[in-house]
C-alpha positions in Angstrom: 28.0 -53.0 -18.6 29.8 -56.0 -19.5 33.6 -55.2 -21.0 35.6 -57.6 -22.9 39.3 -56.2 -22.6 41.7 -57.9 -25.5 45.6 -58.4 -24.2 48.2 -59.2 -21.5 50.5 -56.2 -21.0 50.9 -53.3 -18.5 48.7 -51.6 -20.7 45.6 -53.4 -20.5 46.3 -53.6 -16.7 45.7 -49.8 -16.7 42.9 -49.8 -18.9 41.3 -52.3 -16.5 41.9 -50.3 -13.8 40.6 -47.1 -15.2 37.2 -49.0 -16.5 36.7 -50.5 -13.4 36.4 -47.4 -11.6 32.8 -46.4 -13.3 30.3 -46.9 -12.1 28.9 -48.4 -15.3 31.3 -50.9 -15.3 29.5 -54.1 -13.9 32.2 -57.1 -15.3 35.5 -56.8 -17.5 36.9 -60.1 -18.8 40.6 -59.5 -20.0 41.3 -61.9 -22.6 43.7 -63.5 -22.1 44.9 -60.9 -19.2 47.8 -61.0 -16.8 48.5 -61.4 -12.8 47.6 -58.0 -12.4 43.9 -58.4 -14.3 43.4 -61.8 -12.3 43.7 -59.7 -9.1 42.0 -56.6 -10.0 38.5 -55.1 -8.8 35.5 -56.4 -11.5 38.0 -58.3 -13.9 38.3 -62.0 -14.9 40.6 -63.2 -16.7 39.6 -65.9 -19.7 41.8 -67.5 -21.9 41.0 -66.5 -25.4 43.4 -65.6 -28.1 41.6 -65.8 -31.8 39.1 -63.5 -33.0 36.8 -66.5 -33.9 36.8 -67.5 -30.0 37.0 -63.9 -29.0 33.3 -63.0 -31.2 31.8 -66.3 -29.6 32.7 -65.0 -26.2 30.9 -61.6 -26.7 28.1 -63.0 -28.4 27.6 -66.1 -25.3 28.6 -63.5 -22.3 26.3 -60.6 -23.1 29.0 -58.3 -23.5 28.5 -54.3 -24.2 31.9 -53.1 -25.2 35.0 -54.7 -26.5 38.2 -52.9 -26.6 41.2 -54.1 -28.4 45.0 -53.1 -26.0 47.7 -54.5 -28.6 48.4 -53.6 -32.2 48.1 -57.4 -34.0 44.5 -57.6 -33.7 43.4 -54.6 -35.0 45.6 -55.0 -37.9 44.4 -58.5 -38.4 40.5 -57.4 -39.2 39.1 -57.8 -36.0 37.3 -54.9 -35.8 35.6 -55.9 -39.5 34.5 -59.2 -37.8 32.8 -58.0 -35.1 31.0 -56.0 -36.7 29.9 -57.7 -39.2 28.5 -60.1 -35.9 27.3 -56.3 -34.9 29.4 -56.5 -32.0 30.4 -53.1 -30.6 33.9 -53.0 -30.6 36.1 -49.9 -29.7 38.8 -49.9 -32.8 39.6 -48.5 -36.2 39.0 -51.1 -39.2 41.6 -52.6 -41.3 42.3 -50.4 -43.6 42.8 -47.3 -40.9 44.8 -49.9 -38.9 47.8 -49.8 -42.0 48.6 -46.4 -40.6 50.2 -48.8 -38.1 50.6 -52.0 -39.6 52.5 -50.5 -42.6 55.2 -48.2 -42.5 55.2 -47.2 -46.1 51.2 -46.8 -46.1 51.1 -44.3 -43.2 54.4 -42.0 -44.9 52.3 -42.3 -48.0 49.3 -41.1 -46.4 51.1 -38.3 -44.6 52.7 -37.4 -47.1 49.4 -36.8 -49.2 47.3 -35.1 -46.4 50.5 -32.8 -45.6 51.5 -34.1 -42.6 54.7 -32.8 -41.5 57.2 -35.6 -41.5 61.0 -36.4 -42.6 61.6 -37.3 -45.9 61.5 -40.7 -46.9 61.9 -43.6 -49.7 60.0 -46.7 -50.2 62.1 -50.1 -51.4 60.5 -53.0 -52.3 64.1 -54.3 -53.7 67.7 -54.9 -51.6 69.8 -53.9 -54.0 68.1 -50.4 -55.0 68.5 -49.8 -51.3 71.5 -50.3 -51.1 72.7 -48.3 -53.9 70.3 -45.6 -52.7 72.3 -45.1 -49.3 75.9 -44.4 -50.6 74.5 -41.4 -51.9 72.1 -39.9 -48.8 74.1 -38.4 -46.1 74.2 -39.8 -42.7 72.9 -41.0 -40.2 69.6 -42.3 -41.6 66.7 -44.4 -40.3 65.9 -47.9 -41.7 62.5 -49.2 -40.7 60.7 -52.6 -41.6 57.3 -51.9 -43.4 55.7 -54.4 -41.0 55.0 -55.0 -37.3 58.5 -55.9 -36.5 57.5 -56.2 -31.7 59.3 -52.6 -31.6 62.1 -53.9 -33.2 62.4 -53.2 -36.3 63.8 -49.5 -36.8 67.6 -49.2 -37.4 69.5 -46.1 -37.0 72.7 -45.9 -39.1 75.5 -43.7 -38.6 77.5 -44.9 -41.1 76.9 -46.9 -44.5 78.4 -50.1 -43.1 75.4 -50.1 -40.5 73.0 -49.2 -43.5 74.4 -52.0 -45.6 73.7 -54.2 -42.7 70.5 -53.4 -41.8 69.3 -53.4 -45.0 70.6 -57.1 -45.3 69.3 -57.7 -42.0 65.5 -56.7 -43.0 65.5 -57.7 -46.5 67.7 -60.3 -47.7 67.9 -62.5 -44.1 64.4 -62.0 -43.2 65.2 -61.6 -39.4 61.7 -60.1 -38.9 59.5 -62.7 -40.7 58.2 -60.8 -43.8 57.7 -58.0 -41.9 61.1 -56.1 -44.0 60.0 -57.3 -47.4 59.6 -53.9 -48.0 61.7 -50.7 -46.2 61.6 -46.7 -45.5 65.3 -45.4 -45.7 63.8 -41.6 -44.0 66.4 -38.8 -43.0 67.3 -38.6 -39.4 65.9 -35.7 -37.2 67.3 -34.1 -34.3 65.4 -33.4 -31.3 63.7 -35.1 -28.6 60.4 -37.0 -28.7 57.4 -36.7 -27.4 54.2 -38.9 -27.5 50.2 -38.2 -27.9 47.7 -40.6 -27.2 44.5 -39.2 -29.0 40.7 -40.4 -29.3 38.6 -40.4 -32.5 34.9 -40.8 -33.4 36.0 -40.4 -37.0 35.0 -36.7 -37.0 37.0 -35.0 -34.8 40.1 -36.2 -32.9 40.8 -35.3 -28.7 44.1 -35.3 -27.9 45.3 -36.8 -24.3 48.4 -34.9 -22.4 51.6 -35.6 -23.6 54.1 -38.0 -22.3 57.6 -38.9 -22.3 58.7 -42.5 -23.1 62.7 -43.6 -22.2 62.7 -46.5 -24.7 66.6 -47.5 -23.8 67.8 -50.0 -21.5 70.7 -48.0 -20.1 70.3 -45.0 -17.8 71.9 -42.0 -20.0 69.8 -43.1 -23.0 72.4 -45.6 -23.7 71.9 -49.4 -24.8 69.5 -51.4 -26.6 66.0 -50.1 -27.4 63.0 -51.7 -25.4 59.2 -51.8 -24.7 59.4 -48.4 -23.1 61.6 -48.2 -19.6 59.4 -45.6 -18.3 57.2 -42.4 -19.1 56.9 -39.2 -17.5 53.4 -37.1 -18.3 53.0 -34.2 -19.2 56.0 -34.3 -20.8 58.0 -31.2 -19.8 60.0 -30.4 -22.7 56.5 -30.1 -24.7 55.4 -26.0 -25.0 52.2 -24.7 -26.4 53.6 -23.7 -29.5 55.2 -27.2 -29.8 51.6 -28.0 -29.2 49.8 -25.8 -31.6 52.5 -27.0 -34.4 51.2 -30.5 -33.5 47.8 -29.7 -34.0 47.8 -27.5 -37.0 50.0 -29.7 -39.3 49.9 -33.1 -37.6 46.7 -33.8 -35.9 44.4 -31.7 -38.0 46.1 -32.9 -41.2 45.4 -36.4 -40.4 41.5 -36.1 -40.2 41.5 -34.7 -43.2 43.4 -37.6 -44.6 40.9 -39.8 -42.2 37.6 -38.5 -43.8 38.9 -38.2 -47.4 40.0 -41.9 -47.2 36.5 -42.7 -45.3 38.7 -44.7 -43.0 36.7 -46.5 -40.5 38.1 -45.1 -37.3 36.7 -45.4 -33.5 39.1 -45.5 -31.3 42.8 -44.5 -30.0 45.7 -42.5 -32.3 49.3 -42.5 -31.1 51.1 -39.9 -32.6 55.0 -40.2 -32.0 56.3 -37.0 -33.0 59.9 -35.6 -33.2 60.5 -32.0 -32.0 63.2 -30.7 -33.6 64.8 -26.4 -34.2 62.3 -26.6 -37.4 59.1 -27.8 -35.5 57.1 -31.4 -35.0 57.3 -33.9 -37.1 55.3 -37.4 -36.9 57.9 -40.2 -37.0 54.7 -42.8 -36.7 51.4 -43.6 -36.1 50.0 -46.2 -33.9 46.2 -47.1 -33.6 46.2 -48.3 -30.0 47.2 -47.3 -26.8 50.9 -47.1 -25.8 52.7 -49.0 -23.2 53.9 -47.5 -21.3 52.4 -44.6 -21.9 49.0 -45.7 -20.9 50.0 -46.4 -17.1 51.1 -42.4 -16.7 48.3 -41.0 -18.9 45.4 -42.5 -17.4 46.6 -42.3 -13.7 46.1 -38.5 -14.6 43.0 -38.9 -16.6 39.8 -37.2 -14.5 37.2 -38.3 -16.5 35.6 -41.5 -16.5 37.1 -43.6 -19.7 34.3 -45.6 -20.2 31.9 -42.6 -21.0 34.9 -41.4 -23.5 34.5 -44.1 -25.5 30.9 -44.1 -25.6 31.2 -40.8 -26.4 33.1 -41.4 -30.1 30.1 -44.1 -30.5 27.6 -41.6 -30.0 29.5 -38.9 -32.0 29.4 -36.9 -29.0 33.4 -36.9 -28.6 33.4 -32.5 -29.7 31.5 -31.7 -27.0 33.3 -34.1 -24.5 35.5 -32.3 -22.0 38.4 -34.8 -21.0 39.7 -33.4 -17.7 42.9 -34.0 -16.4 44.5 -34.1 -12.3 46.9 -31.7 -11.7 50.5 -32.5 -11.9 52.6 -35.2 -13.1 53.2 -38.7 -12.9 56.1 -41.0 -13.3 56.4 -44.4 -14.2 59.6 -46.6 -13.8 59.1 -49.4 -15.3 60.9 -52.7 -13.1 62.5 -56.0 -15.5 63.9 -58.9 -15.6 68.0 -58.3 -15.7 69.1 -59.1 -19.3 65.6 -57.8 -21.3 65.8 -57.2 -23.9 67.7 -59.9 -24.3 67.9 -63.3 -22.5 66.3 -63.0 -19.3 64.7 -65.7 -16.8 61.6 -65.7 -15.3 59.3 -67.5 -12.8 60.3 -65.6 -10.0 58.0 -65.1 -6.9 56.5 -61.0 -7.2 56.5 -59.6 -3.8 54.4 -56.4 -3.1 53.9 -55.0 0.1 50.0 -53.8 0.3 51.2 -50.1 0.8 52.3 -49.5 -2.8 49.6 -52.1 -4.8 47.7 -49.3 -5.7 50.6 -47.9 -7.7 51.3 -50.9 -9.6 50.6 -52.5 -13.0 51.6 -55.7 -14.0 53.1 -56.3 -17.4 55.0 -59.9 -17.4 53.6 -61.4 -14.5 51.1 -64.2 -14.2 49.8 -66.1 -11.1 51.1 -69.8 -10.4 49.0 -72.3 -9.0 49.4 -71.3 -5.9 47.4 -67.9 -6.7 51.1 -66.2 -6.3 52.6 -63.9 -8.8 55.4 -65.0 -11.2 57.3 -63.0 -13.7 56.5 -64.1 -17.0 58.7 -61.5 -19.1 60.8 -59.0 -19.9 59.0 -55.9 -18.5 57.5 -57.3 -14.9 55.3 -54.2 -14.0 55.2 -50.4 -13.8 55.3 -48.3 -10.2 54.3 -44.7 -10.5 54.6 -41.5 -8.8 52.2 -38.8 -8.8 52.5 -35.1 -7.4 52.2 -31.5 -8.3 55.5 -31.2 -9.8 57.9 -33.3 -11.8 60.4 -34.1 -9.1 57.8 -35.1 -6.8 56.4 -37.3 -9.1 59.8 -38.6 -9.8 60.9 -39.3 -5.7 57.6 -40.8 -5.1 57.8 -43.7 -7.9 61.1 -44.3 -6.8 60.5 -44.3 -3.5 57.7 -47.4 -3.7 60.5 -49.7 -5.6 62.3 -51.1 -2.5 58.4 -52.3 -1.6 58.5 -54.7 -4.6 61.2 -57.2 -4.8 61.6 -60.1 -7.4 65.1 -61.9 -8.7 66.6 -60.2 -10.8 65.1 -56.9 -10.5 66.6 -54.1 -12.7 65.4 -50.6 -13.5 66.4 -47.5 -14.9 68.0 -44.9 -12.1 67.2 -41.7 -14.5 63.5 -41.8 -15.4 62.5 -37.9 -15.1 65.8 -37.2 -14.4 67.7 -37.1 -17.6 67.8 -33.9 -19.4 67.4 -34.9 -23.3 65.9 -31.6 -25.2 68.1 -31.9 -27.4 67.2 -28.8 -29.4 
């Protein structure tokens, strides 16, 4: 089979990977790919950004399969085009892809399918907003409706950082029409945990969970980011945790899924909150996460391309989706001063020992064929083994084989203890 793999991250690395390791995989052309894709076993990397060029690709190149990596895409329709090309395309439509691409559509939607989530208000006007938090008690969470790159979820502790972010969002527009419209939602207490899932649109499989550290600063300190690294399983997750997810999370949304008749092959994130009262879904996303994808799928048994196939065949309830035994962790490497100012251009060196555990994320090839860092998060190393802290030494003991300017990581990735409950 011919694949056409959209996006350029650390993510799409892995899924490249994973694909090319079937043995149905002929060809995968990542559009528009990284240095990672350029370099990998079956992939080409093409330089294609718009769904117009991306359709005439698949229709000229005999493609099989197309499958979207980032959010903007999807939420953009371009699963609807394809189709309507009848281009097979692994995806949810554009009305399932709200559940991402609009804050106040997915807490609507949970909160008519019963899915167990904090409580929340819509605003659609500043000044309401405002006048709404100097009577809720604090801290709260202040989220832009729209895609905001990650960025766009304040937590305020006090009504000076409410007033701020509100004014932020709606009234300066830092997030380009992304915060014409907020969530003000109550603030839970617990740790999270995340849950890739596949659907066919009748039943959904979930993945094994993970742990992302989404701050800068070792100690869950500093600035929130991309994702600084992901342990899986994640550890703090029980069964009961698990069976609370299913029962009132995961269940819960196919209902909401069929009832809607919401056009939906492909993934489901579910970042959920475990807190002293149970899980709750702080979000949906309708792609893979990143980094959660590196971890995930370096435990992943089964062969990913006959996963997919299997939600197009509506064979997904009877797939089995085995898993390797263990854990893996994944420190993710940047460029010092992400996510803020940061240079790049810097030579990547990798010493051929540790290759294999590597995915690029902001790296590109020069004209010289040589890698460059091209952003914020360079790449992820991971660790595997049969338990957590073997997992752990082994990731970190591959770093000092990759060296680039500037090179910072977090110290504490499976190391922290944050169950906070």
């Amino acid at each position: 089979m011919n694949i056409l793999l959209i996006g350029s991250g650390g993510r799409e690395h892995a899924i490249a990977r994973k694909l090319s390791m079937s043995k149905k995989v002929s060809k995968i052309f990542c559009a528009p790919g990284n240095g990672g894709t350029a370099l990998e076993n079956k992939c080409e990397n093409i330089n294609l950004i718009s769904i117009k060029e991306l359709i005439n690709f698949a229709k000229n190149n005999s493609i099989d399969l197309t499958i979207v990596g980032p959010e903007q895409l999807l939420i953009e329709g371009i699963v609807d085009a394809f189709n309507e090309e009848e281009l097979k395309i692994f995806g949810p439509h554009k009305e399932a892809a709200k559940l991402e691409g609009s804050k106040s559509f997915s807490k609507d939607f949970m909160k008519k399918y019963g899915v167990k989530t904090a409580k929340y208000q819509v605003f659609e006007n500043a000044e309401k907003a405002l006048n709404y938090v100097r009577t809720e008690e604090f801290p709260l969470v202040i989220k832009a409706d729209g895609l905001a790159a990650g960025k766009g979820v304040y937590i305020c502790e006090t009504l000076e950082e409410a007033n701020n972010a509100i004014k932020d969002i709606m009234v300066e527009d830092i997030f380009n029409g992304a915060g014409s419209r907020i969530v003000i939602e109550e603030f839970l207490t617990g740790f999270e945990a995340s849950i890739l899932s596949i659907t066919d649109g009748n039943v959904i499989k979930s993945f094994i969970s993970a742990k992302d550290h989404k701050q800068i600063l070792d100690g869950d300190k500093g600035p929130n980011t991309g994702g600084m690294g992901v342990i899986a399983p994640n550890p703090y997750v029980t069964d009961l945790h698990l069976k609370d997810f299913e029962e009132n999370i995961m269940n819960r949304t196919l209902i909401g899924i069929k009832e809607e008749n919401l056009n939906f092959k492909g993934i489901i994130f579910f970042g959920l909150m475990i807190t002293n009262k149970g899980t709750y879904l702080l979000e949906y996303n309708v792609r893979m996460g990143d980094p959660e994808t590196q971890s995930v799928l370096a435990l992943m048994d089964s062969d990913l391309l006959e996963l997919i196939e299997s939600s197009f065949d509506n064979t997904l309830n009877n797939f089995k989706i085995k898993w390797k035994e263990g854990y893996c962790c994944n420190v993710v490497l940047a460029s010092s001063g992400y996510p803020g100012v940061f240079e790049k251009g810097f030579n990547i060196n990798i010493d051929d020992s540790v290759k294999d555990s590597i995915y690029i994320a902001g790296g590109i090839l020069d004209s010289n064929k040589k890698l460059i860092t091209s952003g914020g998060r360079v790449l992820s190393v991971i660790g595997t083994g049969k338990y957590l802290e073997d997992s752990v030494k082994e990731a970190y003991s591959k770093i000092k084989f990759i060296n680039f300017t500037k090179k910072y990581f977090r110290t504490d990735i499976g190391k922290i203890e944050n169950n906070n409950i």
